[in-house]
PAZANU-671308 format. One line per field, with one value per residue (C-alpha): residue in one letter; x negated, y negated, z negated; residue number from 1. Coordinates in steps of 0.02 Angstrom, whole numbers, plus 50000, padded with zeros to 5 digits. Example, Ala and Ser with C-alpha at 12.3 -4.5 7.8 and 13.67 -1.06 7.14 Angstrom:
REM residues 2
resn: c(a,s) $
east: c(49385,49316) $
north: c(50225,50053) $
up: c(49610,49643) $
resi: c(1,2) $
//
This chain:
REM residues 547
resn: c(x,x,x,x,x,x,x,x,x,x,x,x,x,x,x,x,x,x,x,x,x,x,x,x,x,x,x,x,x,x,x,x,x,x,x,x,x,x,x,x,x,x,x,x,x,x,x,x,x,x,x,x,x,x,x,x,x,x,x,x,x,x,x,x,x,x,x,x,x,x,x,x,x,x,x,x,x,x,x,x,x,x,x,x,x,x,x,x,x,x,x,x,x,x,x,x,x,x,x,x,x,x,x,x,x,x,x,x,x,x,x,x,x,x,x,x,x,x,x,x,x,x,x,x,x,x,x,x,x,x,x,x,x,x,x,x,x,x,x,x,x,x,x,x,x,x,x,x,x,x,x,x,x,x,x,x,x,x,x,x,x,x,x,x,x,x,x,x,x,x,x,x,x,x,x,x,x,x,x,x,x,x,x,x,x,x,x,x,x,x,x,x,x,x,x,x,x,x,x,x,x,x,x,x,x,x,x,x,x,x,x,x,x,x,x,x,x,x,x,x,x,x,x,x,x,x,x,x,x,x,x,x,x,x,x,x,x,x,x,x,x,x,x,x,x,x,x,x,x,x,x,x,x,x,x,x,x,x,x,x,x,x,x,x,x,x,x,x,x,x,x,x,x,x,x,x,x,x,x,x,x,x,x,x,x,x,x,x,x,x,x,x,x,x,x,x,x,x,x,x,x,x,x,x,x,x,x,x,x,x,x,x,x,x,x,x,x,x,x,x,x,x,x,x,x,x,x,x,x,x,x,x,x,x,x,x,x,x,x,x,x,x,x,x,x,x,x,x,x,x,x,x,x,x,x,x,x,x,x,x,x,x,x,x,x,x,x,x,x,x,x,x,x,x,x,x,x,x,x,x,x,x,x,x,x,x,x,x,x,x,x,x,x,x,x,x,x,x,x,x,x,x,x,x,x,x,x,x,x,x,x,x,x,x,x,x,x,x,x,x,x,x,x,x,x,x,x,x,x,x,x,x,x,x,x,x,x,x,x,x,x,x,x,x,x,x,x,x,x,x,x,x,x,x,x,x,x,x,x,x,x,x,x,x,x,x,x,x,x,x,x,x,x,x,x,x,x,x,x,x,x,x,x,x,x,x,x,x,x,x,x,x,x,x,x,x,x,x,x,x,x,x,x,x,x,x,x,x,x,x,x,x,x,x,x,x,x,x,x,x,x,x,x,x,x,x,x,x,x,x,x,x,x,x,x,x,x,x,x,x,x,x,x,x,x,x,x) $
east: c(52726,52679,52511,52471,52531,52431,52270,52299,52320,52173,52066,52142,52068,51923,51911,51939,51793,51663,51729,51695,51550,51474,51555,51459,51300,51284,51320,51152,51059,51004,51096,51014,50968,51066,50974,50958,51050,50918,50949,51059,50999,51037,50935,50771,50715,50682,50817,50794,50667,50672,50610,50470,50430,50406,50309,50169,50158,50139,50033,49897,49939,50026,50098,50198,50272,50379,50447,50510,50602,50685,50770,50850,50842,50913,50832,50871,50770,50673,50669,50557,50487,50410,50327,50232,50112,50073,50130,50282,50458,50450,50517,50471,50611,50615,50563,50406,50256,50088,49930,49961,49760,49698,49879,49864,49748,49905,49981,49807,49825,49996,49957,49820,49939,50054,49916,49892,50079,50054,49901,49816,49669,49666,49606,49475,49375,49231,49255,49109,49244,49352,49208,49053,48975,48989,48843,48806,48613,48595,48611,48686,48823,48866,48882,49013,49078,49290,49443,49500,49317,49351,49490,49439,49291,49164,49072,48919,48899,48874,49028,49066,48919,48900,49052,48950,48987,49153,49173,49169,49214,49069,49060,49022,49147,49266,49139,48983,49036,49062,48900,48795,48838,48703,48578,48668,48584,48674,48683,48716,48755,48901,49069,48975,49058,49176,49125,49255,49224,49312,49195,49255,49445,49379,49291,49474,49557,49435,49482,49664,49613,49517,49630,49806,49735,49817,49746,49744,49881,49981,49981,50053,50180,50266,50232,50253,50325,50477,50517,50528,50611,50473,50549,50442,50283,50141,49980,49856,49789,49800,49983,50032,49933,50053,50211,50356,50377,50200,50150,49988,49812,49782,49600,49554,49418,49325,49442,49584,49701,49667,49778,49658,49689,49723,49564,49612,49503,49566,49406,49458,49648,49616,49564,49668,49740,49945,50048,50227,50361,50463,50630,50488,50390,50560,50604,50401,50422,50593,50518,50359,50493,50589,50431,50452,50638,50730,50890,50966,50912,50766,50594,50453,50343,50376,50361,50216,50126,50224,50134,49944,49957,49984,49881,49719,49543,49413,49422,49380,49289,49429,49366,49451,49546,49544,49621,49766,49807,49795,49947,49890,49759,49740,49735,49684,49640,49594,49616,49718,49758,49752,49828,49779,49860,49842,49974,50066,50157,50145,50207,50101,50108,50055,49977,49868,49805,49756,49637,49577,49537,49701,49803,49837,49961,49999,50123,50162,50273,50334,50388,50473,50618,50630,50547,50445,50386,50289,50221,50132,50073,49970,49845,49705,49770,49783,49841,50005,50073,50029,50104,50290,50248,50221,50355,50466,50385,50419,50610,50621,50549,50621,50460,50445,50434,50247,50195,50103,50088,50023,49881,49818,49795,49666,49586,49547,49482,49383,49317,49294,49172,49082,49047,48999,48875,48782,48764,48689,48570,48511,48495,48409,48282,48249,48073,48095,47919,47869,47851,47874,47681,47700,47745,47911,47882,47795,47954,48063,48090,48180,48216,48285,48405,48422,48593,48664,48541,48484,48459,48360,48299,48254,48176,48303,48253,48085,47989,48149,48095,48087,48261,48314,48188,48163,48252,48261,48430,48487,48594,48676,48668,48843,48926,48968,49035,48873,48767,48684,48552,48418,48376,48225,48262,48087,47928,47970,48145,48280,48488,48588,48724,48838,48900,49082,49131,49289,49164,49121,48955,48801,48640,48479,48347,48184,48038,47893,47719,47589,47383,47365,47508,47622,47796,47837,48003,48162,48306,48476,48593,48737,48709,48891,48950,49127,49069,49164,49113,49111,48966,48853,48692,48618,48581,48509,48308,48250,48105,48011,48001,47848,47811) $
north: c(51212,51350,51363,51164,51171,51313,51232,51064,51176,51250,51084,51032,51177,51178,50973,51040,51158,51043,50918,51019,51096,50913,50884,51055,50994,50836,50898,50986,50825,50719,50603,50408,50292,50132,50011,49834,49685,49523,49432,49266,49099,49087,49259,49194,49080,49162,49135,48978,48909,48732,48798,48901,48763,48632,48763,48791,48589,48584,48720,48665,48463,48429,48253,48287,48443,48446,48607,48666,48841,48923,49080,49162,48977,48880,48767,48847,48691,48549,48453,48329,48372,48258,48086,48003,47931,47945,47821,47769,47819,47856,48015,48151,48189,48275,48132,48088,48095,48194,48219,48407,48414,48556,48613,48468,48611,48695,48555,48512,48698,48650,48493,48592,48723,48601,48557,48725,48751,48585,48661,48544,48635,48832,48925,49007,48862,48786,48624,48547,48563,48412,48330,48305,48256,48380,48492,48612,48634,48785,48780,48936,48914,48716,48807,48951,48874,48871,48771,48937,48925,48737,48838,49005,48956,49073,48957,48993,48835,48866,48846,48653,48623,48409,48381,48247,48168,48155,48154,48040,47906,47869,47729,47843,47839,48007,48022,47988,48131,48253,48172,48212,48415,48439,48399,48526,48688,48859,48967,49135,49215,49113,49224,49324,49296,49179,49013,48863,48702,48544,48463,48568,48516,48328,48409,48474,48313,48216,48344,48284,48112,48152,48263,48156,48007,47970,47954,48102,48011,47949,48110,48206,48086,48065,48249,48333,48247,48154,48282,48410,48292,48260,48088,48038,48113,48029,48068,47964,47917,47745,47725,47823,47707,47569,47679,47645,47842,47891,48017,47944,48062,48117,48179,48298,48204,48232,48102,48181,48197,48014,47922,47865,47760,47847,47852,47792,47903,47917,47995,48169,48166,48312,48402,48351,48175,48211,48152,48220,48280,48435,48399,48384,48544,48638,48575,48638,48785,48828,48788,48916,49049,49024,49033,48842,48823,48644,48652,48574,48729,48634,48682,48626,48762,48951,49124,49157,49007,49055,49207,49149,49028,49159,49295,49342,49295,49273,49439,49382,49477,49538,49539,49630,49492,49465,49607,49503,49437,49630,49639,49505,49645,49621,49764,49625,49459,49335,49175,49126,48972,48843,48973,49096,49285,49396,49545,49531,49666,49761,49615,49497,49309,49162,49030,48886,48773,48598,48504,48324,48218,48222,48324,48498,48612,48782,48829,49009,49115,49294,49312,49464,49403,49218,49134,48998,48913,48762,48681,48513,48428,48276,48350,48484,48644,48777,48873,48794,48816,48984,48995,48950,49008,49216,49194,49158,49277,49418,49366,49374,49559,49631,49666,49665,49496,49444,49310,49216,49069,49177,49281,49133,49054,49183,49172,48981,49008,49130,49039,48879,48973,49053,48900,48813,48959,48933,48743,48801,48933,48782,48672,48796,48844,48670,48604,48434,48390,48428,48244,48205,48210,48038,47858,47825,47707,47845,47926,47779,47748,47746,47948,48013,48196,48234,48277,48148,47996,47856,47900,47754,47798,47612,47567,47456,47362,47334,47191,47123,47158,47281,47258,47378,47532,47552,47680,47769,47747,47858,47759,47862,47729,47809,47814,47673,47798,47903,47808,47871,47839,47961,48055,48149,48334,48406,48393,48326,48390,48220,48228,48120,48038,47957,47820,47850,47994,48046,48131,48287,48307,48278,48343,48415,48323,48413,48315,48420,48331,48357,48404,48213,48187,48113,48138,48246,48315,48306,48439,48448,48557,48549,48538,48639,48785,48725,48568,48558,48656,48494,48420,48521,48423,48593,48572,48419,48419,48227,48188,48000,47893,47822,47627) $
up: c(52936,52800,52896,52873,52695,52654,52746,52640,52473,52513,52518,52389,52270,52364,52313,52127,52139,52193,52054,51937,51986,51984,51817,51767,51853,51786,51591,51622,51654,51486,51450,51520,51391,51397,51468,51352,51418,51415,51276,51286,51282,51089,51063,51144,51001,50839,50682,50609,50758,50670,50540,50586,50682,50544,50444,50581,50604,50413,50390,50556,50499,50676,50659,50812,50930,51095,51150,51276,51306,51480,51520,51671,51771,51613,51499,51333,51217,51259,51100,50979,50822,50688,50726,50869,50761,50588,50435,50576,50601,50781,50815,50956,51073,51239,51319,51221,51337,51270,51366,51439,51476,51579,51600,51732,51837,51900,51975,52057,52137,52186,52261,52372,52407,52485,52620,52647,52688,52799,52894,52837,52752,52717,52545,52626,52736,52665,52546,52686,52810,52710,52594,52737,52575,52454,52385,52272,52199,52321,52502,52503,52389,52473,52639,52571,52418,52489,52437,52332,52249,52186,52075,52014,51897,51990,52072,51985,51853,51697,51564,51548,51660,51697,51590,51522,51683,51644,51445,51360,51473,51593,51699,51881,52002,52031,52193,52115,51987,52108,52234,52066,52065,52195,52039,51912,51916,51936,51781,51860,52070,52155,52131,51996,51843,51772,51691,51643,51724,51766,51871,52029,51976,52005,52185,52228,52206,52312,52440,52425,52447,52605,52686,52645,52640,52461,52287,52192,52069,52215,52300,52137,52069,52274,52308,52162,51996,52086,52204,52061,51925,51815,51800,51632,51674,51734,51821,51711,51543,51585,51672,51505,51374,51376,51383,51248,51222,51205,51062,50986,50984,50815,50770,50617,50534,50383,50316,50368,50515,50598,50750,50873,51039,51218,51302,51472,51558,51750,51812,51754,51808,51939,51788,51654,51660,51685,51509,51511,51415,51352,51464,51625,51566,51548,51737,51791,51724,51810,51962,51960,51885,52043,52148,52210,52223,52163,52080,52255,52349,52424,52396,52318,52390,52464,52394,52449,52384,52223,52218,52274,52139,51999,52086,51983,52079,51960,51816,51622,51505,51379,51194,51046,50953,50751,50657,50609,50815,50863,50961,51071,51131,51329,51450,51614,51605,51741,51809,51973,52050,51909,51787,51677,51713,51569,51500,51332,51250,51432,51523,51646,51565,51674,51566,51526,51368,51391,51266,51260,51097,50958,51109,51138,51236,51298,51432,51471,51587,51580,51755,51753,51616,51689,51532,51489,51341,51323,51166,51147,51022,50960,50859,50893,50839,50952,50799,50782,50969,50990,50822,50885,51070,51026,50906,51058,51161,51027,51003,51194,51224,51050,50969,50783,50690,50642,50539,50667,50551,50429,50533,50633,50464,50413,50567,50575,50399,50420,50569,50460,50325,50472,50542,50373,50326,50507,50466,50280,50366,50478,50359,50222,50371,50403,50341,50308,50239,50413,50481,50669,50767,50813,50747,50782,50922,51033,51070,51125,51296,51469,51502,51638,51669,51846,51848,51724,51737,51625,51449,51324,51178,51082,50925,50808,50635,50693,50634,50541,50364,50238,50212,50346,50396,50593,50663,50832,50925,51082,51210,51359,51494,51595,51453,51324,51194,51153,51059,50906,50771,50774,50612,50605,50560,50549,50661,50840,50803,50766,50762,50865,50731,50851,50788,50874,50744,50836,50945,50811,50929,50838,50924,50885,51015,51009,51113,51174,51196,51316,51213,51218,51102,51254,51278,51424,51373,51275,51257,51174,51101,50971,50788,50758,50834,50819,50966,51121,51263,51375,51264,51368,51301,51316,51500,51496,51530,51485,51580,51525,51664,51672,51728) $
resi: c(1,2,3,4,5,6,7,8,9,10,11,12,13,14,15,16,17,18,19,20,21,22,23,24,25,26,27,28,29,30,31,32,33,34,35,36,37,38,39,40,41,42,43,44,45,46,47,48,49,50,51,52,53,54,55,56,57,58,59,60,61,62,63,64,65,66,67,68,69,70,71,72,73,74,75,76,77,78,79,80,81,82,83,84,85,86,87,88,89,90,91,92,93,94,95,96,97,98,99,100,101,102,103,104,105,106,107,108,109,110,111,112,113,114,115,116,117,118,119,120,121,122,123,124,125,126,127,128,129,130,131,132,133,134,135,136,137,138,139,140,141,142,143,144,145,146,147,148,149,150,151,152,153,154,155,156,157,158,159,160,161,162,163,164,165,166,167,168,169,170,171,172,173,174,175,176,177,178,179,180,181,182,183,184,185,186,187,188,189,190,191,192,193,194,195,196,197,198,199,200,201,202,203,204,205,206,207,208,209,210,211,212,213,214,215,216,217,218,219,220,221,222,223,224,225,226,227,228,229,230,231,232,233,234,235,236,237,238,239,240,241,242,243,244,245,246,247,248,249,250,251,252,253,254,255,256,257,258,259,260,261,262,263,264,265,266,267,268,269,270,271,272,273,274,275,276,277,278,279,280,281,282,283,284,285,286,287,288,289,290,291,292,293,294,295,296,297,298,299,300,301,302,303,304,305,306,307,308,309,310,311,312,313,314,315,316,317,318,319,320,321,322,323,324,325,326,327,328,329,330,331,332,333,334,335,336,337,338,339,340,341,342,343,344,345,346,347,348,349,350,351,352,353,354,355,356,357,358,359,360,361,362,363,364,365,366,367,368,369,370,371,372,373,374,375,376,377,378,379,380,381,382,383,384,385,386,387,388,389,390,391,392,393,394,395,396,397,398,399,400,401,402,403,404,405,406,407,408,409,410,411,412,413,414,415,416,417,418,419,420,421,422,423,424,425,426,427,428,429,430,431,432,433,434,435,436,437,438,439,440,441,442,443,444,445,446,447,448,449,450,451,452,453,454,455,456,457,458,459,460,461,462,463,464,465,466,467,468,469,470,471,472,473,474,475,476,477,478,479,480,481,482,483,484,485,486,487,488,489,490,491,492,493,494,495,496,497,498,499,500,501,502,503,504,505,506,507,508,509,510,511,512,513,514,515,516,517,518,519,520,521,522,523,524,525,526,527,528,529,530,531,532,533,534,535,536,537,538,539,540,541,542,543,544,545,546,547) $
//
């Protein structure tokens, strides 16, 4: 017995020793910082949020805002600010529907990504393989242009290139559109560099039409918006123009901030036709943050079509921002699948922005802390959602308060005089004593682009007295919305005024004449910097067709 008792004291000191010797050993060691807890839903948005919020829409003019905030698989705010249209009561709430734009492009790659998961079509097969039809102006690029390509913006085309096609309104069918890209010239090597485009977003949903035998729309809202929950959204400018709980489009004319009409523009839905909500966004947000999981367990896709949808294909050329947006300085930048993947603050976001006349929106993820912030509005000022949206993403990751109100003030200004002193140095350069070669009637005419089509420039006032001068008038024939008078500049140079003034597009048209004094050309290109990317009138080559 004394032996046993002895042997158990023994290990009992010995068990001592080795506790303290740990004890000893691990006083040596630093001590580990504590390690932050993630803020709680209350922390995420900024003190006083309502407030900031009502001071960016004040300080950008934004009529109307919907936002929409998750964290950690909760929806923290989805909520209505200000009107739906102004001079009315009508309120924004969660449930007021917006046009979301190009934000639509991510739930075109998710609607392709459900084939894929079907077997239906793969990334990596050539669109030829689904669309018999489809070309591209190079052989080369037709034959090896993929599903993934129709995404990625590398396909070649230059930025915008044959939006015209699609805005304003034209009167081509969705196939005809995409039939007409064989006629659009490349701008640069296929995969080379990136260059935004929609047209290939229209290609991609034609591809869903062929290969499930449903409408783009009908394919998205069965598939897609009511599996998920996006019970107010809808997949189309015009199944939202008569809606009850539709914010209004408001434009920022020289007049002033102006409520315009939906323009029920279906051909572009693939690209940028879905209207919904800050209670749906909220719910399409949770489900890319849980990489396709429902709140019923189901799914809506896998993980690993969670993570080819956010995984960057195409790089982006990153450029310094303005001094006073310096924190938003990117160390990658690309797109994926129908998102934009860029870091923030040493954090990977997954984004997009969506812009069509009086709408515009931004949705963005930061996958790593489960959040999500979406901001739309019905006016055209990117200023004001990024505005709210980094002052989230600050509050969220504990970075310093800025004044993003403030600093993205500065920059539009700035950007405003720089634009107004180009339009004085083109104007001061301009000789206008320089009269055009010909008479007037010399340059009127049926003209022709290859890639767009008809294009009539007509003589008006004409033999219908003194009282009102003759004047040359340019008349897209695809499109009932660009139509403008044509004021001579200097020489053969005239600007297209068009008459539709929500458009902000005037064009110079410069025609070029053969030694005989004929006509044999006509180009285009913006008056103002500041025009839309998708008034591409630079690409156009108008040829006269002769009788």
């Amino acid at each position: 017995m004394n032996k046993k008792l002895a042997r158990l004291r023994l290990a009992g000191l010995l068990f001592v020793l080795i506790l303290g010797l740990l004890s000893f050993v691990a006083a040596q060691r630093p001590p580990v910082p504590a390690q932050p807890s993630p803020p709680a839903p209350a922390q995420v948005l900024p003190p006083d949020f309502d407030a900031l919020v009502a001071r960016a829409m004040k300080a950008f003019e934004v009529p109307g805002m919907a936002v929409a905030v998750v964290k950690d698989g909760r929806v923290v705010l989805a909520k209505g600010y200000g009107v739906r249209k102004l001079g009315e009561p009508a309120p924004v709430d969660a449930r007021t529907l917006f046009g979301i734009a190009s934000n639509t492009k991510a739930f075109t790659a998710t609607a392709l990504a459900l084939l894929v998961e079907e077997g239906k079509i793969e990334w990596d097969a050539p669109v030829i393989d689904y669309l018999p039809w489809f070309r591209m102006s190079d052989p080369y690029v037709t034959r090896e242009m993929t599903v993934r390509d129709l995404l990625v913006h590398r396909s070649g085309l230059g930025l915008g290139a044959g939006d015209l096609l699609l805005w304003p309104r034209s009167t081509y069918t969705r196939r005809e559109i995409v039939s007409r890209l064989r006629y659009v010239p490349l701008a640069r090597s296929f995969r080379g560099a990136y260059a935004y485009d929609n047209m290939l977003y229209v290609a991609a949903g034609e591809v869903i039409e062929a290969v499930s035998g449903a409408a783009w729309e009908d394919f998205v809202a069965e598939r897609i918006l009511d599996k998920a929950g996006l019970a107010s959204s809808v997949p189309s400018p015009s199944a939202a123009a008569t809606r009850p709980d539709l914010a209004l489009p408001h434009a920022p004319l020289d007049t002033g901030v102006t409520p315009q009409p939906v323009d029920a523009n279906d051909n572009l839905n693939a690209a940028g036709g879905i209207f919904s909500c800050a209670e749906d966004m909220a719910r399409w947000m949770l489900v890319h943050l849980a990489s396709g999981r429902l709140p019923d367990g189901t799914r809506l896709f896998s993980d690993r079509t969670g993570h080819e949808l956010t995984s960057l294909v195409t790089p982006i050329p990153i450029s310094p921002p303005p001094a006073e947006l310096q924190a938003q300085r990117m160390n990658f930048r690309g797109y994926a699948l129908g998102f934009n993947v860029n870091d923030y603050r040493g954090r990977k976001l997954v984004s997009h922005t969506g812009g069509l006349t009086g709408y515009v929106s931004r949705l963005v993820m930061v996958p790593e802390i489960g959040l999500g912030v979406a901001v739309l509005t019905n006016q055209e000022s990117g200023e004001a959602y990024n505005s709210v949206i980094y002052a989230v993403l600050d509050q969220a990751m504990g970075a310093a308060k800025t004044d993003w109100i403030g600093a993205y003030l500065e920059v539009r200004d700035r950007a405003r005089a720089k634009t107004a002193e180009a339009l004085k140095k083109a104007t001061a350069a301009r000789d206008a004593s320089a009269g055009p070669s010909l008479p007037l009637p010399a340059y009127a005419g049926a003209y022709r682009d290859a890639w767009y089509g008809p294009i009539d420039i007509t003589l008006e006032g004409e033999d219908k007295g003194a009282s009102k001068a003759s004047r040359l008038v340019m008349s897209f024939a695809k499109t009932p919305a660009l139509v403008g008078d044509l004021e001579h500049w200097s020489r053969d140079t005239f600007v297209a005024r068009w008459r539709d003034r929500v458009l902000r597009a005037d064009a110079y048209v410069t025609f070029t004449l053969d030694p005989d004094g004929a006509v044999v050309e006509a180009r285009m290109k913006p008056v103002s910097p500041d025009t839309d990317f998708s008034y591409d009138f630079q690409d156009l080559l108008l040829k006269p067709v002769r009788k």
